[in-house]
C-alpha positions as CSV (number, residue, x, y, z in Angstrom):
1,X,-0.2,6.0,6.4
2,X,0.1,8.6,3.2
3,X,2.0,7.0,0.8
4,X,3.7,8.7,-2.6
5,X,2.7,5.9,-4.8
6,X,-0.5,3.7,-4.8
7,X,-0.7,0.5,-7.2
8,X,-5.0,-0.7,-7.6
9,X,-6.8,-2.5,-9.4
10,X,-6.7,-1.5,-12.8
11,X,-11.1,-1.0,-12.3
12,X,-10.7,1.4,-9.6
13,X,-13.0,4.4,-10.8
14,X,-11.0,7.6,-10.5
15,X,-13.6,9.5,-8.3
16,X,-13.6,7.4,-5.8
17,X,-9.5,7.3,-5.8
18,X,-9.7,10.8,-5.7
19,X,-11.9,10.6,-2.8
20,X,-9.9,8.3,-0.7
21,X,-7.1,10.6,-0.9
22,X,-9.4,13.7,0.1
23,X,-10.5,11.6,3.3
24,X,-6.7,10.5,3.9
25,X,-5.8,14.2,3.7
26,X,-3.2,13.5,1.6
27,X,-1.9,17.5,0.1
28,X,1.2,16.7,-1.9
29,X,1.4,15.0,-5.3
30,X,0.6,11.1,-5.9
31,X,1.4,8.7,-8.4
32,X,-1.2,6.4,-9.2
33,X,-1.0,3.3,-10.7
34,X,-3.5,1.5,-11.8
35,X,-2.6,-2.4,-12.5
36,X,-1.2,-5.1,-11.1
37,X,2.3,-5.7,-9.4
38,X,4.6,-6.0,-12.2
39,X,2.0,-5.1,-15.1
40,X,1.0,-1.2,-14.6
41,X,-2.0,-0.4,-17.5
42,X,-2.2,3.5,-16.3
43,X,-0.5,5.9,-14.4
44,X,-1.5,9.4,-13.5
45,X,-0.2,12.2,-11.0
46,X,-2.8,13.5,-8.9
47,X,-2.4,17.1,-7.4
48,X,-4.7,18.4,-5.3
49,X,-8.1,17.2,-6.9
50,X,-6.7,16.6,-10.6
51,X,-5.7,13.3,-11.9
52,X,-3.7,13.7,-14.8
53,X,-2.4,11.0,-17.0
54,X,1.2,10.1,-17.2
55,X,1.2,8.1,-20.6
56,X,5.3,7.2,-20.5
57,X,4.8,5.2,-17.2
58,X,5.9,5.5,-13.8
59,X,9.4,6.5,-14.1
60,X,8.4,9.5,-16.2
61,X,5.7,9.9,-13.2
62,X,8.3,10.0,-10.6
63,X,10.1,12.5,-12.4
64,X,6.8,14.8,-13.1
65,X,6.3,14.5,-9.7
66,X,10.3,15.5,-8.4
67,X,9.9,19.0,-10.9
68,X,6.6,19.3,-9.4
69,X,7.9,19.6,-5.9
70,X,11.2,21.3,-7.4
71,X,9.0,24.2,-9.4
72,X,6.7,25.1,-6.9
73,X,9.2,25.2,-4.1
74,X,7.2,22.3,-1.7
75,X,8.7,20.2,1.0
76,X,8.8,16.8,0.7
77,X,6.2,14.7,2.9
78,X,7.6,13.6,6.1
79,X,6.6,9.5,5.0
80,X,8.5,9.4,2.2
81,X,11.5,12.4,2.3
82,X,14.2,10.7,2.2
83,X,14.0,8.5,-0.9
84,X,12.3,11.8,-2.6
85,X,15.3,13.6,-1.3
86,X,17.8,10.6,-2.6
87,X,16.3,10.9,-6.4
88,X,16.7,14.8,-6.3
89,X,20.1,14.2,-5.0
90,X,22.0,11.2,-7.1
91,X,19.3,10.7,-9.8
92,X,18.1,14.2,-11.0
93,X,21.6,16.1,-9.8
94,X,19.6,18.8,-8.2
95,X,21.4,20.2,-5.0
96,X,19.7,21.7,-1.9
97,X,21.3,22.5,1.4
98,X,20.0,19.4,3.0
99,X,22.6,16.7,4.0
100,X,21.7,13.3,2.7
101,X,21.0,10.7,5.3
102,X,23.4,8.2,5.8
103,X,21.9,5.0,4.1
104,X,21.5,8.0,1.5
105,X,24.7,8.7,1.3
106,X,26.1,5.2,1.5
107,X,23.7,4.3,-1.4
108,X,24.5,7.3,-3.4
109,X,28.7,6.9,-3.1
110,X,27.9,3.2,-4.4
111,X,26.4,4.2,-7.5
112,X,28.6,6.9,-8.4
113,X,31.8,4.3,-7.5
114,X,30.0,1.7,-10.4
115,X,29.6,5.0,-13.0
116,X,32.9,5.8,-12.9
117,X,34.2,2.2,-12.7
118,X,35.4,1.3,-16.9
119,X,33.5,-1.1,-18.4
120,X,34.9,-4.5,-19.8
């Protein structure tokens, strides 16, 4: 199973990370975080066969990797397209011709009802 985000150990030598994901076949960007549930140490975005340190964390990971996909004009993977596709969507307010699935959708009407809700 290819996965868009791998948490291990925070000892796990880059090489062979890098390795794994070669034998995997895994061709679109990664985020990798090395740590422990809950307490991340490092994170990096690995493209093809560079790793490259994400110092802010994993949210500013997750973004890197959504302009990543956005600049160079890449599909999403089928494993993990729709949550991808969600963040694009509702989080980064970039449109596509795409229609949102509907637990997408659903999810995305719910936030925007709680933005525009006032505040007490």
């Amino acid at each position: 199973m290819v996965l868009t985000l791998f948490v291990l150990q925070p000892s796990s030598p880059m090489e062979r990370v890098m390795e794994s994901l070669k034998t995997q076949k895994v061709y679109h960007p990664v985020i990798i975080a090395l740590g422990h549930r809950g307490e991340v140490n490092e994170v990096f975005l690995a493209v093809e066969d560079n790793a490259l340190p994400v110092p802010l964390g994993i949210v500013a990971a997750v973004e890197r990797m959504m302009k990543m996909h956005f600049i160079a004009n890449m599909q999403f993977a089928m494993e993990c397209r729709h949550i991808l596709h969600f963040l694009q969507r509702a989080c980064m307010k970039l449109p596509d011709d795409l229609p949102l699935s509907r637990g997408a959708a659903d999810l995305s009407l719910y936030i925007r009802s709680k933005k525009s809700k006032p505040t007490s």
